[in-house]
C-alpha positions, 0 to 999 in steps of 0.5 A: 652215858650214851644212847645205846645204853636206853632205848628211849628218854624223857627230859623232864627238865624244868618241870616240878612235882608232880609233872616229871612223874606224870610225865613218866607214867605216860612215856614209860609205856613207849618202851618195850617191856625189857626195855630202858628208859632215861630219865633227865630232871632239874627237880629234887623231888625225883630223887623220892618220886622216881624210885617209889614209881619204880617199886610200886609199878614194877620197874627196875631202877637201874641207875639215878645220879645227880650231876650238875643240877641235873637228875640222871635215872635209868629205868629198865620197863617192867612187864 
């Protein structure tokens, strides 16, 4: 994955629940509606976080992958 393919990221590596999703809340924000936001974590629990944020919140879940203990997401910001 490069840098061209999102315009902004958030490590949230190291980090539990709810602190990755808080986290999120406030960095989604600095993304241009439109724009895409990559989000790396070390905590399961994401993987049922980040996809609920994304549908209650209007965000498009582009990608989510799991590699290495790490947790990989793309979001594309919703309007």
């Amino acid at each position: 994955m490069t840098a061209s393919e999102y315009d902004a990221e958030l490590d949230a590596r190291g980090l539990f629940c709810p602190e990755p999703v808080m986290m999120l809340h406030n960095r989604i924000n600095d993304v241009e509606p439109g724009g895409v936001l990559r989000v790396v974590a070390t905590d399961p629990s994401t993987t049922r976080d980040i996809p609920r944020f994304c549908q209650f919140l209007g965000h498009e879940l582009l990608s989510q992958n799991e590699s290495d203990e790490l947790f990989i997401y793309l979001i594309r910001r919703g309007q």
